[in-house]
N, C-alpha and C positions, 0 to 999 in steps of 0.2 A: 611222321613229324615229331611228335614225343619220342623215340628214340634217337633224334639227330639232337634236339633237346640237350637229353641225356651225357650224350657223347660227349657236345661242346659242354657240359658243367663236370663230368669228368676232367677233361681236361683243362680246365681255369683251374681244377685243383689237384691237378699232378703236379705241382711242384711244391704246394705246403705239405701235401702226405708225404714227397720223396726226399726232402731235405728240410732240418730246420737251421736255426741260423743264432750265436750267442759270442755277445761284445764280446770284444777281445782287447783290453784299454793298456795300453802302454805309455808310460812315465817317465821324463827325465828330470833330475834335479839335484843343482850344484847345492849343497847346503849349506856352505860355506863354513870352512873350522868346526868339524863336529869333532874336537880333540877332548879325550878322556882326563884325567888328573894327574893322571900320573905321569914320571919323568919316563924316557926311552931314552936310554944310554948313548942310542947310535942317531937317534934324530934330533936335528933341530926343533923340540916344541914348549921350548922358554916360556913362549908368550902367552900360552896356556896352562898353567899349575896354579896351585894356592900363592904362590909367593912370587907371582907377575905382577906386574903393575895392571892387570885385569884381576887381579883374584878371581880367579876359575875356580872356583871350586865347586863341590860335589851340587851343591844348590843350585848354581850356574848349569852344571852340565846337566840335571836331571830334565831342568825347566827347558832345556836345548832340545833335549831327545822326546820330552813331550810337546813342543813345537810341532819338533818336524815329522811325528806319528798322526798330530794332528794333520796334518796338509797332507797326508798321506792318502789316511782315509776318507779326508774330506774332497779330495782330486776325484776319489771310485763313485761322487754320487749315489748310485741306487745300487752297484757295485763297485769295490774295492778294485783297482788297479791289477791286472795278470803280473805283468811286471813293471818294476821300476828301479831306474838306473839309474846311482846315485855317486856323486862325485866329492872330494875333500872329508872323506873320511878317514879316521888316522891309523882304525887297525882293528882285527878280525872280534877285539872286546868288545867296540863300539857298538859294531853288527851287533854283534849279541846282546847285549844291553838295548839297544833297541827293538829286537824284536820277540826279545823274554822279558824284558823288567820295565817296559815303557806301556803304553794304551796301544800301541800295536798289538802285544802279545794278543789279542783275540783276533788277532787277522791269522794268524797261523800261517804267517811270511818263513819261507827259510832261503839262504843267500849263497851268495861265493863271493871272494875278494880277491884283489891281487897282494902281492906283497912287494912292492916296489921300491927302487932304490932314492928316490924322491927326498931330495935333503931335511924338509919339514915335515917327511912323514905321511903324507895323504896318499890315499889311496881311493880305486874306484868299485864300484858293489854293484851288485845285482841282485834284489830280490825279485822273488817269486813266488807263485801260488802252487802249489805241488799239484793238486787237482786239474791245473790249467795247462801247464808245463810242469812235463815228468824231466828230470837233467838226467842228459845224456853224459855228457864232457863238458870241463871247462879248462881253460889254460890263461896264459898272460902271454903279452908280448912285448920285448922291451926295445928301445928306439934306438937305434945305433946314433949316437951321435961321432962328427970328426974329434971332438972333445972330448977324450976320456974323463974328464973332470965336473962333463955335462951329465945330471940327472934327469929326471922325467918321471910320469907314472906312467907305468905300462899301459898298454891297450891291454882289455877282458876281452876274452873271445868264450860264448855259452854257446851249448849246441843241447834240445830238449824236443821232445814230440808235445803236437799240441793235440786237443781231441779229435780234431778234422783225421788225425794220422802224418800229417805233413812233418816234415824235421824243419824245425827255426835256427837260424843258426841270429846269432845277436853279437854285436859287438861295442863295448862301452867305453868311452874314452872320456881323457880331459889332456887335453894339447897342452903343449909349452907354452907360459905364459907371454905377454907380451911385454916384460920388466925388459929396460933397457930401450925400449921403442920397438916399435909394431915392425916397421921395415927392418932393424939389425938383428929381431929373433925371428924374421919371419922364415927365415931356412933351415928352422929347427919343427915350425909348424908343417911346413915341404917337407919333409922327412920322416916325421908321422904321418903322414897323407899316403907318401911312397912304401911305406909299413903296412899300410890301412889296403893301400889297394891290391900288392902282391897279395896277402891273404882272400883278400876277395874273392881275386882271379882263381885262386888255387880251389874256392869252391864250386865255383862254376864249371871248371877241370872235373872235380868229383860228382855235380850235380849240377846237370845243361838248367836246371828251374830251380835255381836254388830261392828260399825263403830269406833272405837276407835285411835284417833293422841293424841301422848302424844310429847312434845316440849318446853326445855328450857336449858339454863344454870343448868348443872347436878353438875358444879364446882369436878366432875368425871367423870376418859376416860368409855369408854365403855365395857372394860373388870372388870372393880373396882368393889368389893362387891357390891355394893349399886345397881348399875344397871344392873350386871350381872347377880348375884345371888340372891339378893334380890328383885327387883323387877322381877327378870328373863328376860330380856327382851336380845334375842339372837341373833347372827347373822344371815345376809339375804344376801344372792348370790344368787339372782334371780332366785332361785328354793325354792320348800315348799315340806319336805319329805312326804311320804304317810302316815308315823306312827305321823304327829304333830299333835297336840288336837288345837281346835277352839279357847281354850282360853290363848295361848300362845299370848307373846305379842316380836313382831321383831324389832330392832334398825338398823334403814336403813344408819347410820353412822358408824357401826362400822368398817367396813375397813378401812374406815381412819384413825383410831387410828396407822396405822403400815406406813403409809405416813410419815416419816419426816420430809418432805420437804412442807406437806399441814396439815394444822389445822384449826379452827376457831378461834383460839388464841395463842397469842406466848408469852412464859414469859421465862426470862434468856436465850434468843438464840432460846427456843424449844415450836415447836407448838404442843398443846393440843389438843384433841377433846372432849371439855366442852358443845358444843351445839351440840343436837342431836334431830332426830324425830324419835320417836317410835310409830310404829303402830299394831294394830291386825291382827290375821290370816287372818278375814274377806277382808282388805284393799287388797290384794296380789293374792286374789284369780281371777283367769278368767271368773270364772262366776260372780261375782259382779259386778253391776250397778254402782258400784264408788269403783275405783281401782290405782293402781301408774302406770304411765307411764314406759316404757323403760328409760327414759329419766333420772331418778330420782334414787338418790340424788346429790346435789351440792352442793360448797361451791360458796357464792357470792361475788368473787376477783377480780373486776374491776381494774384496773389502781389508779383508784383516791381517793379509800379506804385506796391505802400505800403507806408506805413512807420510804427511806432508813434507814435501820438500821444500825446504824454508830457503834453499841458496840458491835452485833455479826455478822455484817455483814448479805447479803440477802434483803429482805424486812422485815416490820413491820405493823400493822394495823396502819393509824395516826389517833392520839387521839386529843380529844378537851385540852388536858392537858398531856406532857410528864413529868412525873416530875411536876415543877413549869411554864415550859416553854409552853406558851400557843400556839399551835399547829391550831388552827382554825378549828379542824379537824372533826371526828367522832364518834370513838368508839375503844376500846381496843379487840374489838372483830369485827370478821365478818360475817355478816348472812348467813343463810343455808337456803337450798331451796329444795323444792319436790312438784313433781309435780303429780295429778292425773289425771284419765277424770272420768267425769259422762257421765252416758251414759241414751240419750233423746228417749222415744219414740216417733216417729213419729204420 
């Protein structure tokens, strides 16, 4: 009897001796005009220099870059964020000044960006923790439009090992705006979507279980052609049917689209859900060695991100700019968060 005992409390504890298990926190956040001081010859960023009707200048942009280091570190709680994908940023100095001469620099983030053809200059980033993800490859992908006269920012495409051994592949985006109205640009957001998913497919092709986070300002909800049906990316209530294929792709945001009361963005009174994280079947599953927590997903609404909305009442995200009125703040938007584990063999 003491040896059958034995047995059964061996095995209650073969699975903490044979694997252990360490968050894996992934971040997305538009930060709205994180533009440097200086002129770029070839982009439009007027509206940011000493000598705009903002006065941007170096004070301005230091108290910007220590903003959004703060909300950085402060998203990791007990740890700091693995990665975070960040959007409206103007160019590969910024990166660098944020993560060498800002309150980041002791996170010991290092990044990649694109360089895109984007009229005003922004661009999309990926930081990362080297310890957490090692970078394999990264590249850009740029959006055919029928419009040669049409810009955009590229899609980020990152490829990294994570401690488990698995390959991540990530992809960062920020879509065609919705200037002009939602329905007349919306076939420039269809088009990124159709960008978004031939890459997909082509990993799937090289890897039947691919590891796939897709993450950025979609500038569409989650029901909208572009990301529902075009790129297909469907909802997840914490079950996976028995009939889904491997290469579906699931939008761990989409509930919140029917939240009125919670977005990642609020325009005219009503909060959107523009930033979202899409993941593959692979992510979801219980047998995977790097999976999403119970825990996950989140909107990241601290207190000190908002600020009263005096014209529809509620809160509001505070911006570095309301209007003309310089706000000291953050961002028009607010980050999102998901959380995974990897899982270590001992």
């Amino acid at each position: 009897m003491k040896q059958i005992r034995i047995i059964f409390l061996l095995i209650l504890l073969l699975p903490t001796i044979t694997f252990a298990q360490e968050k894996f926190r992934v971040m997305f956040y538009n930060v709205e005009n994180l533009f440097d001081t200086e002129k770029d010859p070839h982009k439009n960023d007027n509206e940011f220099l000493p000598t705009s009707k903002k006065h941007w200048d170096k004070k301005k942009y230091n108290q910007k870059l220590t903003n959004i280091a703060k909300v950085i570190s402060s998203a990791g709680e007990w740890d700091i964020p693995a990665l975070v994908g960040l959007c409206e940023v103007e160019n590969e100095r910024v990166m660098k000044d944020l993560t060498q001469y800002s309150p980041l620099k002791s996170q010991s983030y290092k990044f990649v960006i694109t360089d895109s053809e984007d009229a005003r200059g922004i661009d999309v980033a990926l930081l990362y923790q080297p310890d957490q993800f090692k970078l394999i490859s990264y590249c850009s992908y740029k959006i055919p439009f029928k419009s040669k006269q049409k810009t955009s920012r590229d899609i980020l495409y990152v490829s990294g090992k994570i401690k488990s051994g698995d390959t991540l592949d990530i992809f960062v985006c920020h879509y065609p705006s919705r200037r002009g109205g939602e329905k007349s640009s919306e076939p420039d957001r269809i088009r990124a979507s159709e960008v978004l998913r031939q890459k997909t497919d082509s990993l799937y092709m090289l890897r039947k279980q691919s590891n796939i986070i897709i993450m950025g300002d979609f500038n569409d909800e989650p029901s909208n052609i572009s990301i529902y049906n075009t790129l297909s990316a469907k909802p997840y209530n914490n079950k996976l049917s028995k009939d889904s294929k491997q290469l579906e792709l699931y939008n761990l945001f989409y509930h919140f689209e029917k939240k009125e009361m919670k977005g990642s963005h609020k325009y005219q009174g009503h909060w959107g859900m523009l930033d979202q994280v899409i993941v593959s079947r692979r992510l979801l599953e219980r047998s995977s060695s790097f999976r999403i927590t119970n825990e996950s997903p989140k909107i990241y609404d601290p207190e000190f991100l908002l600020t009263e909305d005096k014209s529809h009442g509620g809160k509001r995200p505070k911006r570095t700019f309301f209007g003309m009125q310089y706000e000291a703040g953050f961002s028009d938007h607010l980050p999102v968060i998901t959380d995974f584990y990897v899982y270590l063999k001992n």
